[in-house]
N, C-alpha and C positions, 0 to 999 in steps of 0.2 A: 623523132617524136619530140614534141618541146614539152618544156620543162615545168610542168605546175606546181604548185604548192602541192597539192596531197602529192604528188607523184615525188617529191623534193622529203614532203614528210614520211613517205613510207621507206624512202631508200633511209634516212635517218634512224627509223627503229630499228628495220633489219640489220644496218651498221650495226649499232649498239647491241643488238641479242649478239651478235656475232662477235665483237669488242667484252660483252660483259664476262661470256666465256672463255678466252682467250684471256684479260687478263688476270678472272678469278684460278687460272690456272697456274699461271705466271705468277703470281701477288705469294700463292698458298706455298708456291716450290719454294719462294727465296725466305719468307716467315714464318712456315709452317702455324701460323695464329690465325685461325678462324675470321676474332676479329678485327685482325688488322688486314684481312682480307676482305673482307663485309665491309671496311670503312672504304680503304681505297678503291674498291670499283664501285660501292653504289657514287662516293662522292666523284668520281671524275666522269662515271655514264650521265650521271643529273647535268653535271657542266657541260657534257661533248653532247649532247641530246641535241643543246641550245646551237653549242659551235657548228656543230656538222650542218643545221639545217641553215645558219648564216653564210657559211661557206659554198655551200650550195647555191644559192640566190645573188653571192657575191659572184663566182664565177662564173654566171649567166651573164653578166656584162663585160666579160672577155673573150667573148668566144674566139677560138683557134680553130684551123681547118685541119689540121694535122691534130687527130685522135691523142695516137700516141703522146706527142709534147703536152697538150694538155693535160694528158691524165698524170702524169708524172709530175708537172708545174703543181698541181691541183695536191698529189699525194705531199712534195715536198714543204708547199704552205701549210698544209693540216694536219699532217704524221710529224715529220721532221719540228718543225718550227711550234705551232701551238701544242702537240703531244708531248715535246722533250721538255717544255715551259710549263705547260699544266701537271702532264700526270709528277712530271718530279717534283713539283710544290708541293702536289697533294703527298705524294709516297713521304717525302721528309715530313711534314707534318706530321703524319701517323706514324711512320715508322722511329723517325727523331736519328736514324742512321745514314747519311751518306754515301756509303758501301752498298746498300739495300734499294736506296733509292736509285742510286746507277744502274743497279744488275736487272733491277726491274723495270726500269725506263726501258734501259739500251733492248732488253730482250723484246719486249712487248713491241718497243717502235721499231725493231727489226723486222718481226715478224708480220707485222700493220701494213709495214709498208710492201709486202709483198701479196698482202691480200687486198691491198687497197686498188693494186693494178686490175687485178682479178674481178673485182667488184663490180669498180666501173665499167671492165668490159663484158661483165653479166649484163647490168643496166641499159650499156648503151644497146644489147641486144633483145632487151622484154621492151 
């Protein structure tokens, strides 16, 4: 199936419903603060909204034949590298701890990146 824009934007929200829960999960265990949990996920799903669907349209002009390699290249660019850069800008910002902002990164990009594989290979199956 090739890749369009709505079809680029939908996979985008659903990330996100699925990211916003996941980290208001993560966010609430390490702070137990409402709203230091309400900050950091609205402010990094508003950021990832933009990146996910950049990422997407970026990696359309890589295509690889080998599924697997891609989707792992693709999780490692956008989990790994822009989630460990963005959410822990944001998490230290709000939280102002160090400690807090690791426990929460590390957790959540852990857990990202194993739903990330999973995603894609819903996707590449609808």
């Amino acid at each position: 199936m090739s890749e369009t824009h709505l079809r680029s934007a939908s996979k985008s929200v659903i990330w996100r419903i699925v990211g916003v829960i996941i980290l208001a999960a993560i966010t609430y265990a390490f702070t137990r603060s409402w709203i230091q949990t309400g900050l950091v996920t609205v402010i990094h799903h508003a950021v990832f909204l933009l990146v996910f669907y950049l990422h997407e349209r970026v990696w359309l002009k890589f295509p690889i034949k080998r599924y697997l390699l891609q989707s792992i290249l693709k999780m490692i660019t956008y989990e790994t590298v822009c989630g460990n850069i963005i959410l822990g800008t944001i998490t230290y910002m709000i939280t102002g701890s160090f400690a807090t902002m690791t426990a929460i990164t590390l957790t959540y990009i852990g857990i990202k990146h194993v739903c990330y594989v999973a995603n894609e290979f819903v996707w590449k199956r609808i």
